[in-house]
Backbone as a printed PyTorch tensor [residue, N CA C, xyz], in Angstrom:
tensor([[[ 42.4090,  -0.6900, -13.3440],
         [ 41.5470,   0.4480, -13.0860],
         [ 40.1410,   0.2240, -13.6500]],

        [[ 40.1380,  -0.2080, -14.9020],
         [ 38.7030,  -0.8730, -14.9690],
         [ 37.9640,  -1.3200, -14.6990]],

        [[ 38.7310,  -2.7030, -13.8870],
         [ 38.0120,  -3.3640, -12.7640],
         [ 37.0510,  -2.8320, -11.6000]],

        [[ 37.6250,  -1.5860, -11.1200],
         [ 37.1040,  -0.8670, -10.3830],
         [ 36.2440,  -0.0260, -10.4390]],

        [[ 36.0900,   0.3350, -11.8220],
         [ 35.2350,   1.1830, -12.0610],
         [ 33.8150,   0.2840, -12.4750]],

        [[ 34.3010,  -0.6140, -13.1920],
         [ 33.3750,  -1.6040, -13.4960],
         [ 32.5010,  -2.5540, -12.0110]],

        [[ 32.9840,  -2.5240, -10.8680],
         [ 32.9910,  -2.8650,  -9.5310],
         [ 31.9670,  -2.2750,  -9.2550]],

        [[ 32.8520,  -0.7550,  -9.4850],
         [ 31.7530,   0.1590,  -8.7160],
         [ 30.6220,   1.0600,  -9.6030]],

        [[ 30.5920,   0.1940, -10.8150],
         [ 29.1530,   0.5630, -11.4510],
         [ 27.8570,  -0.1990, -11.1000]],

        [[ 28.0190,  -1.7100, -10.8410],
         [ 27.6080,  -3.0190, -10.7380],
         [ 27.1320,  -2.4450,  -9.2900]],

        [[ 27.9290,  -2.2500,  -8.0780],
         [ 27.6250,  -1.7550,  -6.9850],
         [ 26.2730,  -0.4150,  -7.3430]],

        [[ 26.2620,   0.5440,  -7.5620],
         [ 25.4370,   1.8620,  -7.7650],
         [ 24.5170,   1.0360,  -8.0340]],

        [[ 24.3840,  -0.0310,  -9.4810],
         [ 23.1940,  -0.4060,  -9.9550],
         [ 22.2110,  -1.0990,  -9.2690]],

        [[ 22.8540,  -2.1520,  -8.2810],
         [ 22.3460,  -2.3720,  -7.0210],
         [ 21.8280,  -2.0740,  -6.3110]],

        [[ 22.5230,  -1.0880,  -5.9850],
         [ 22.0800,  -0.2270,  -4.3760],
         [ 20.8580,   0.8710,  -5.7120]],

        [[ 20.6810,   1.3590,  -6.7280],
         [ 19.8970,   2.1750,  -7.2030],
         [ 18.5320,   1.0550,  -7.3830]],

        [[ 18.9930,  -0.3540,  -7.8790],
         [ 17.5750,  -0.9950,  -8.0310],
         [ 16.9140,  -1.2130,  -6.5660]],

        [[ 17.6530,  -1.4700,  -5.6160],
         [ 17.0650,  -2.1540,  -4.1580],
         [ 16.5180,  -0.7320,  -3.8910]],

        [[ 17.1430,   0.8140,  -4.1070],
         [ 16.3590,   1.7880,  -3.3860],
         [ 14.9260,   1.9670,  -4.1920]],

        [[ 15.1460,   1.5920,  -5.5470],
         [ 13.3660,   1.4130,  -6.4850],
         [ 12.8970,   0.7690,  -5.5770]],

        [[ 12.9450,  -0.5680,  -5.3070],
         [ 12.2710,  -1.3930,  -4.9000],
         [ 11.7190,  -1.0720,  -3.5500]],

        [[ 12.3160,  -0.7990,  -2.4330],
         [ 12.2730,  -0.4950,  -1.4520],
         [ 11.0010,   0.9520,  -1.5100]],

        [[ 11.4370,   2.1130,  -2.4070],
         [ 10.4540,   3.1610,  -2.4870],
         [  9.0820,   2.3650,  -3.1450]],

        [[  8.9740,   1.4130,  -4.2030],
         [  7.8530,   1.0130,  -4.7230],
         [  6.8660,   0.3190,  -3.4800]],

        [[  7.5710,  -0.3110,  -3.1660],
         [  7.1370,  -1.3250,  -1.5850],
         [  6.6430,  -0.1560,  -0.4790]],

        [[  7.1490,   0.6960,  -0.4060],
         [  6.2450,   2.3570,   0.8300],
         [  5.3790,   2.7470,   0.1250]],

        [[  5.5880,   3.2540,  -1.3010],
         [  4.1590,   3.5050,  -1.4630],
         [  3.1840,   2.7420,  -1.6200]],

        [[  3.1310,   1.7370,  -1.5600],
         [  2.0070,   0.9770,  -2.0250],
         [  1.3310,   0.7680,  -0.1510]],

        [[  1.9890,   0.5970,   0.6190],
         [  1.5070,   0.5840,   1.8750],
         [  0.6360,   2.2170,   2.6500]],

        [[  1.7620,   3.1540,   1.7880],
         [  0.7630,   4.7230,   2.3270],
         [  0.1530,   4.8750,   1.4400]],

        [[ -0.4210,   4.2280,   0.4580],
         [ -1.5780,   4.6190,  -0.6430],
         [ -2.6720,   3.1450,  -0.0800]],

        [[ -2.7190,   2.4980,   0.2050],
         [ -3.1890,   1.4130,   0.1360],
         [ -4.7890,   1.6370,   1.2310]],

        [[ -4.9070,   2.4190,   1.9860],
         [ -6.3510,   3.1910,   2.4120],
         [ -6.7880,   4.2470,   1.7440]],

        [[ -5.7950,   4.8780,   1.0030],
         [ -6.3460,   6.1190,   0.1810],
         [ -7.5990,   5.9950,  -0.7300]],

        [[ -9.0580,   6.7650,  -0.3210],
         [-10.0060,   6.0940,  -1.1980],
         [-10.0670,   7.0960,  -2.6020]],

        [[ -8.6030,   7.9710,  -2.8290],
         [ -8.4320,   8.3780,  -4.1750],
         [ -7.9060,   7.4490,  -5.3040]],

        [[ -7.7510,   6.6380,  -4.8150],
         [ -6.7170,   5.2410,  -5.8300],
         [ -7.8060,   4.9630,  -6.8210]],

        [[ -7.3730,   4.3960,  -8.0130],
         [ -8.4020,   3.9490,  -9.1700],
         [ -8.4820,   2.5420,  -8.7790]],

        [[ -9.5300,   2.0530,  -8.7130],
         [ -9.7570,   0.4580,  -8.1390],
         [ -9.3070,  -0.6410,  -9.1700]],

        [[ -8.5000,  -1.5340,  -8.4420],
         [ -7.8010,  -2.5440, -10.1110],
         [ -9.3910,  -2.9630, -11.3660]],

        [[ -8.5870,  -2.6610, -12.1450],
         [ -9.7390,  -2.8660, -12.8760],
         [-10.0910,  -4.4230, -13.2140]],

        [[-11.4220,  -4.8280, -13.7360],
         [-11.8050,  -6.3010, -13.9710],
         [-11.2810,  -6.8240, -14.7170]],

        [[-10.6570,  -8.1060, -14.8210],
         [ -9.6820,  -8.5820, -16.1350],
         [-10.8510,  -9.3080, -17.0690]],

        [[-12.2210,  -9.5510, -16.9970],
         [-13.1570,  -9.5800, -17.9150],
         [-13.8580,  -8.1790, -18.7630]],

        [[-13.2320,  -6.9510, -17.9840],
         [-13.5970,  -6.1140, -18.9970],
         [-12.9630,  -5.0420, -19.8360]],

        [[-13.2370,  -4.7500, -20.3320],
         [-12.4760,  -3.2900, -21.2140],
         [-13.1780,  -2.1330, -21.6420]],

        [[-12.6400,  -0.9740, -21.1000],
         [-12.8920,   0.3290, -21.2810],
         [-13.7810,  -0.1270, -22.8270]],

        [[-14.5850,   0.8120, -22.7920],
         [-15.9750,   0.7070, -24.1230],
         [-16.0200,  -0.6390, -24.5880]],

        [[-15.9200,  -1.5800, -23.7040],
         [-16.5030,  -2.7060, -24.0690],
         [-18.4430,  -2.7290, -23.8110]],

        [[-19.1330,  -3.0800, -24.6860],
         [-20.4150,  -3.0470, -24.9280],
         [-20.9200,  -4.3630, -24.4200]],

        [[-22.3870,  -4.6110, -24.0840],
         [-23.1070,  -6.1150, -23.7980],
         [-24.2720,  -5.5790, -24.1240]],

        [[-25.2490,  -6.4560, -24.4250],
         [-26.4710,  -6.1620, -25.2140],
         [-27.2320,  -6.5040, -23.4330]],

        [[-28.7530,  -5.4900, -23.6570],
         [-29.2890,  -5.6770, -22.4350],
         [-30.3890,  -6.7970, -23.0630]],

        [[-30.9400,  -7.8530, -22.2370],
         [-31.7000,  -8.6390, -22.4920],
         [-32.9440,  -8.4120, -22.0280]],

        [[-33.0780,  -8.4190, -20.8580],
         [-34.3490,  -8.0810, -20.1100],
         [-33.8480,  -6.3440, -19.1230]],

        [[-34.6820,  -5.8780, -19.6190],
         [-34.3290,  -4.2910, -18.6680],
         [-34.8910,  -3.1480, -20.1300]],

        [[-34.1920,  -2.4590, -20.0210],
         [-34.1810,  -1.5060, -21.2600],
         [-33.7750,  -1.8160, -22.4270]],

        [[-34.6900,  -0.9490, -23.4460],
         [-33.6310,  -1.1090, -24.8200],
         [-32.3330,  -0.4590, -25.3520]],

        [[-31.3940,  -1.2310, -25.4870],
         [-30.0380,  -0.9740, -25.5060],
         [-29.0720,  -1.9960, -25.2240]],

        [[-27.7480,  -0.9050, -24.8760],
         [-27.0400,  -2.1780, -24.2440],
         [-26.0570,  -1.5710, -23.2230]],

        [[-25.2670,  -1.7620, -22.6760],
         [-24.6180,  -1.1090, -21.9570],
         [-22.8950,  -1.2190, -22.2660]],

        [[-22.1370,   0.0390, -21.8810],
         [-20.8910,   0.2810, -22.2930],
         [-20.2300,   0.0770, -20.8870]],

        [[-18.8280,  -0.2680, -20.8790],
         [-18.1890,  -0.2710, -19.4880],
         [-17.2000,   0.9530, -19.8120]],

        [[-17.4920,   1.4040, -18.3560],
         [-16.8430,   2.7830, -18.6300],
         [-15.3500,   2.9800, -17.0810]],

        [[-15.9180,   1.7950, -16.1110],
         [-14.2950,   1.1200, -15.0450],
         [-15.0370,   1.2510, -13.8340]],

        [[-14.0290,   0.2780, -13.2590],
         [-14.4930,  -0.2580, -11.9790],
         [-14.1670,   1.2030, -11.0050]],

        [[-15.5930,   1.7340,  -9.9460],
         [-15.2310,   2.8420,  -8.9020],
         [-16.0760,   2.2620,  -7.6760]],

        [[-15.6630,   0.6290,  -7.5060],
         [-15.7840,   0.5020,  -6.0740],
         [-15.4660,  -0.8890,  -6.1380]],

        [[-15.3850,  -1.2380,  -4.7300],
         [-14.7770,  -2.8940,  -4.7040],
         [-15.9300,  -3.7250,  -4.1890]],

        [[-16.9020,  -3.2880,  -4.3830],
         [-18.3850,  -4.0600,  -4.6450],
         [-19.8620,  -2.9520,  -4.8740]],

        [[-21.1120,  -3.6490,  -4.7820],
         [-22.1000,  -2.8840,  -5.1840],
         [-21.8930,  -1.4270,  -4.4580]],

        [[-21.8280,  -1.7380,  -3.1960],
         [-22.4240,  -0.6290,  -2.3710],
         [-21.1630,   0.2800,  -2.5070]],

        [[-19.6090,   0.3510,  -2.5430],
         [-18.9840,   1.4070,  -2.4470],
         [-18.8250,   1.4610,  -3.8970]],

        [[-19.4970,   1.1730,  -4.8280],
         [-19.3670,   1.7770,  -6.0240],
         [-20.9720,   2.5880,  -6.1710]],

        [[-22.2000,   2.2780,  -5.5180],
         [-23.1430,   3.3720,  -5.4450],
         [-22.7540,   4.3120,  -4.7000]],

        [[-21.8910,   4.1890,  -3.4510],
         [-21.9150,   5.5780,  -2.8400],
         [-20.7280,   6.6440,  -4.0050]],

        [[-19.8600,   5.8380,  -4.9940],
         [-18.6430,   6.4500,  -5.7910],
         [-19.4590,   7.1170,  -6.5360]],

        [[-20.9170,   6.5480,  -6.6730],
         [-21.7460,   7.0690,  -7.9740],
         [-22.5310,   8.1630,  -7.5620]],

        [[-23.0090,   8.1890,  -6.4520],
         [-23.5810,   9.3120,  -5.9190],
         [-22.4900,  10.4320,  -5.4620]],

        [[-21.6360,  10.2730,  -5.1000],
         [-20.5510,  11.7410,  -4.8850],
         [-20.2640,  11.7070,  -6.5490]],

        [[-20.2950,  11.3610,  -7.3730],
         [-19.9080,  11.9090,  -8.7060],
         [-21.0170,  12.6340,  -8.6670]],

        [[-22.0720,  12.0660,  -8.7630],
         [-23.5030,  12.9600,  -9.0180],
         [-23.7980,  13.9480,  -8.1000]],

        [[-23.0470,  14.1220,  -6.6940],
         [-23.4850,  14.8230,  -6.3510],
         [-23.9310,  16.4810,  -6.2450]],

        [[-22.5840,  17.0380,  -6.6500],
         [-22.9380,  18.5360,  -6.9980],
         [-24.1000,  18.7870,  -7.7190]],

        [[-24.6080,  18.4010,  -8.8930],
         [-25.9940,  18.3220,  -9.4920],
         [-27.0600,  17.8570,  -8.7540]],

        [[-26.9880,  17.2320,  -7.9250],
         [-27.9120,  16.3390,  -7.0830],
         [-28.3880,  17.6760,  -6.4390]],

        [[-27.2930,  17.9790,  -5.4500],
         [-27.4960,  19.2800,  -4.9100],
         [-28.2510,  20.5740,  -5.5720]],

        [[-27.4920,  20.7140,  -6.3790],
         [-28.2460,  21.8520,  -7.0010],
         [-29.8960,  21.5020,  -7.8410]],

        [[-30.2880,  20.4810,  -8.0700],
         [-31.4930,  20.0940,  -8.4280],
         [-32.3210,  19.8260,  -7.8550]],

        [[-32.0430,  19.5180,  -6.5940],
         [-32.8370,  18.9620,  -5.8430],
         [-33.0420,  20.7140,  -4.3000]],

        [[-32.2020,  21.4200,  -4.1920],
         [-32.6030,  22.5600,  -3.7400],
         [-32.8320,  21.8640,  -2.0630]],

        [[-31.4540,  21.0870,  -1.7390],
         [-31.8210,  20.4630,  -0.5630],
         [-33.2740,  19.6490,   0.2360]],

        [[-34.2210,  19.3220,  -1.2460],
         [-34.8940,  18.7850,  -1.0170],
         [-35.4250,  17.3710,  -1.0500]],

        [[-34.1100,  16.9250,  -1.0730],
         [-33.8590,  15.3840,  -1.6350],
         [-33.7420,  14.4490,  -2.4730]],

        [[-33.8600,  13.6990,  -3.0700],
         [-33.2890,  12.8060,  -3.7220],
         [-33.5110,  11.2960,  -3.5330]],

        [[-33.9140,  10.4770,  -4.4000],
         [-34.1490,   8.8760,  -4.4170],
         [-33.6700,   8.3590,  -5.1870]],

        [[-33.1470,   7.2400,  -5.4210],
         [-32.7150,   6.5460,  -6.4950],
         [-33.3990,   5.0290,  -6.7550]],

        [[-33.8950,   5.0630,  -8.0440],
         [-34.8090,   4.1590,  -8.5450],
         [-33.4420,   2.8380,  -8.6220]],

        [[-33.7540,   2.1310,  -8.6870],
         [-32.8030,   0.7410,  -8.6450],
         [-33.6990,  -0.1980,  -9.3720]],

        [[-32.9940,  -1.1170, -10.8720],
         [-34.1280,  -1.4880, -10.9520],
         [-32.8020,  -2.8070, -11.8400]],

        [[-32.7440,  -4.4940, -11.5780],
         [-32.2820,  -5.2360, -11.8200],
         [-32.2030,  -5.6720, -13.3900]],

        [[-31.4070,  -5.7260, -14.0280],
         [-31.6910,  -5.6150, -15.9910],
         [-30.7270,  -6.9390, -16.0880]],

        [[-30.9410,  -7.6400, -17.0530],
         [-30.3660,  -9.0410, -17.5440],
         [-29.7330,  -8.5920, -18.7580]],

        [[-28.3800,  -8.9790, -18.8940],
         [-27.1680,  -8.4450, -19.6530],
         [-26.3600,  -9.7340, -20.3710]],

        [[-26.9330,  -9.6070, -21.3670],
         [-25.7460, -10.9560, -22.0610],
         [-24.0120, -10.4060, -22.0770]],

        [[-23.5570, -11.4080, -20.3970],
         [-22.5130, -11.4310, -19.9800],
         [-22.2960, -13.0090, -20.1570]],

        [[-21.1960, -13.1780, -20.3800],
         [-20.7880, -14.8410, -20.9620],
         [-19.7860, -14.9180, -19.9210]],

        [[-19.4320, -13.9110, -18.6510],
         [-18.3910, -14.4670, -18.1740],
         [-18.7060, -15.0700, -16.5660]],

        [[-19.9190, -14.4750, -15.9820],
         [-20.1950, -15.0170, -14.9930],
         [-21.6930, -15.0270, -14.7750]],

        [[-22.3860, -15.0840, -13.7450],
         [-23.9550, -14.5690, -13.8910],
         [-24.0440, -13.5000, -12.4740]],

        [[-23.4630, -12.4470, -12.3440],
         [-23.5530, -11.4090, -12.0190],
         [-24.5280, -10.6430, -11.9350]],

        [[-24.8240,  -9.8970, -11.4360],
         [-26.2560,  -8.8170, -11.1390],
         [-25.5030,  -7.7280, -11.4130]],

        [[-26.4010,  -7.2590, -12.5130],
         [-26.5490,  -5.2800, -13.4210],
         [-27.8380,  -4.6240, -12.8990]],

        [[-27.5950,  -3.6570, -11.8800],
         [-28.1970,  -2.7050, -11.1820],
         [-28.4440,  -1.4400, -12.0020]],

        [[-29.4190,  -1.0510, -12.4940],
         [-29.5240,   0.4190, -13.3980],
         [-30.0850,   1.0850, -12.2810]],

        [[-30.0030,   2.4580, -12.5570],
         [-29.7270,   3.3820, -11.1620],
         [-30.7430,   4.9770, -12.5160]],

        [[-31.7920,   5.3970, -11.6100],
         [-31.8420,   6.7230, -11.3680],
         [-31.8820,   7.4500, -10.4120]],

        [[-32.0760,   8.7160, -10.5420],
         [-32.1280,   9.5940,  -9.7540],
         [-33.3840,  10.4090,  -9.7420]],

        [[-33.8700,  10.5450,  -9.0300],
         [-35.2760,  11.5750,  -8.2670],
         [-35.4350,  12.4540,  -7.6190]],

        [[-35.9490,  13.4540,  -7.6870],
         [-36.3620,  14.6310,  -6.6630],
         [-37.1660,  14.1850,  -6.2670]],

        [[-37.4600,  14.1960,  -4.6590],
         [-38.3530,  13.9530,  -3.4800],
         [-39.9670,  14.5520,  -3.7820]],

        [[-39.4700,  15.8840,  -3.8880],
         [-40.3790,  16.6590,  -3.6980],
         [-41.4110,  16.5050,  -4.7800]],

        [[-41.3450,  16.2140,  -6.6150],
         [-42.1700,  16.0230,  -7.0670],
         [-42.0280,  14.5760,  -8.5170]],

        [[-40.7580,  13.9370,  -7.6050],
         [-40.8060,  12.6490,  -8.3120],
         [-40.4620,  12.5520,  -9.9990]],

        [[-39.6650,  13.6860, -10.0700],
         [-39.2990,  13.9050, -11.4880],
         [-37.6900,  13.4790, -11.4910]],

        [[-37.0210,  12.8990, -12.5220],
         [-35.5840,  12.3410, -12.6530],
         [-34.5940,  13.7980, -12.8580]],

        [[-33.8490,  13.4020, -11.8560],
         [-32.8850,  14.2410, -11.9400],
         [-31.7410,  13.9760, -12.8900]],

        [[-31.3860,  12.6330, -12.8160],
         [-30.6730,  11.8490, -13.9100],
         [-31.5120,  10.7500, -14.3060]],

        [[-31.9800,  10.0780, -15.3550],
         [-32.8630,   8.8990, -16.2710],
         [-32.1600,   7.8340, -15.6960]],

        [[-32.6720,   6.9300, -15.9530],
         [-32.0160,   5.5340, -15.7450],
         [-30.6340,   5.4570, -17.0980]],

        [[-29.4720,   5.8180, -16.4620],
         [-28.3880,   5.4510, -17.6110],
         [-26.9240,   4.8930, -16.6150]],

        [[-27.2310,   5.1820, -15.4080],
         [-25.7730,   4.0000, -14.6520],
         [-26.0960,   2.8080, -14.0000]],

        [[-25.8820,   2.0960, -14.3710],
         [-25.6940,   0.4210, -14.3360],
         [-24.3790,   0.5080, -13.3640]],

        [[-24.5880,  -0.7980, -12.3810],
         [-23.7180,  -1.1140, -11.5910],
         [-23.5960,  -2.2280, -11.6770]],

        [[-22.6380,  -3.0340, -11.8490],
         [-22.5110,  -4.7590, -11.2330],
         [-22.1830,  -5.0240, -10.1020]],

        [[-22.2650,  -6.1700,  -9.2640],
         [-22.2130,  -6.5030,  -7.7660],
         [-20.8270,  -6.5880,  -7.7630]],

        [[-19.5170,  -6.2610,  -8.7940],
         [-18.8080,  -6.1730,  -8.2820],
         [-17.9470,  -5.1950,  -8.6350]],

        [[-18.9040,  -3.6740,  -8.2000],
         [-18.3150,  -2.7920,  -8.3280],
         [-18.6020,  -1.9280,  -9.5600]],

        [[-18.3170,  -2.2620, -10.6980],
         [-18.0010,  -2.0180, -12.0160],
         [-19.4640,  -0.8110, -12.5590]],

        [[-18.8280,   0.1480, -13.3350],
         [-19.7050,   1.1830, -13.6320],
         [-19.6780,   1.1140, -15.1070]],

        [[-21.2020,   1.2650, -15.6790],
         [-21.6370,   1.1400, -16.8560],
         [-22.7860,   2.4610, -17.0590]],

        [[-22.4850,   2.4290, -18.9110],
         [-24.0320,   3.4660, -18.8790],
         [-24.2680,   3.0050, -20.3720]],

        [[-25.7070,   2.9060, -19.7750],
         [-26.6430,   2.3650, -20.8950],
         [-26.8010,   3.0720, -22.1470]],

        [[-26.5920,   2.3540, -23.5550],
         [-26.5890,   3.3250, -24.8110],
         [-28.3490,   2.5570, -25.1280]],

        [[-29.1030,   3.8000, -25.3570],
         [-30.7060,   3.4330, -25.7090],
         [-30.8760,   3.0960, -26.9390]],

        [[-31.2600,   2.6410, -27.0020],
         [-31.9130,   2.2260, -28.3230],
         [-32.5690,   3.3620, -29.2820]],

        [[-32.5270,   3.4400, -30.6230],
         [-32.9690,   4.5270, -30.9560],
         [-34.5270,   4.4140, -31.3450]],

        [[-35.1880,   5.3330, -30.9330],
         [-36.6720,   5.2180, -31.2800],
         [-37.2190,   5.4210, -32.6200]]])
């Protein structure tokens, strides 16, 4: 009688791991366009990991995670974060964003750090300062200033 029970535990455990597996394997296919997913993060960086800025501003910049799978869908990730404020500051009167290239002692590749403001159209005043940094691959940063 043991045998059998022991049979048919070995059996359940089976058929319970193959149905994990099987459910892990669907979702990853109906999530896999979802642009709510957190983007894999960079295996060169870590949450509040810091780099000193070299040429750009004084400071340095903090990594705060990857919200796109290159430059451009991580500026548009950066502008719908910003956007409700955008909106309301700008009074549907627009908006620019200053872009301006900063040199970052990074030791792991030679990558491009994009610092990013924000502008009202109408009289050229910052809606947000220059404090989000982008890398070309994706990755979102914000600049800690230097103290005056």
């Amino acid at each position: 009688m043991k045998t059998n029970i022991t049979e048919s535990s070995i059996w359940i455990l089976l058929f319970s791991y193959l149905c994990i597996i099987l459910l892990t394997s669907c979702n990853e296919s109906v999530f896999e366009n979802n642009e709510n997913l957190k983007f894999s993060e960079d295996p060169a960086l870590k949450k509040n990991q810091v780099f000193k800025i070299i040429k750009g501003p004084c400071g340095d910049i903090r990594y705060e995670s990857r919200i796109g799978q290159d430059y451009e869908s991580a500026l548009d990730s950066l502008v719908k974060k910003r956007m409700s404020l955008l909106n309301a500051e700008t009074n549907a009167d627009g908006y620019y964003i200053d872009k301006d290239t900063i040199s970052v002692d990074f030791k792991y590749d030679d990558r491009l750090f994009i610092s990013h403001g924000f502008r009202r159209l109408k009289d050229n005043q910052y809606i947000f300062s220059i404090a989000d940094v982008i890398d070309r691959n994706g990755n979102y940063f914000i600049i800690n200033w230097c103290d005056d």
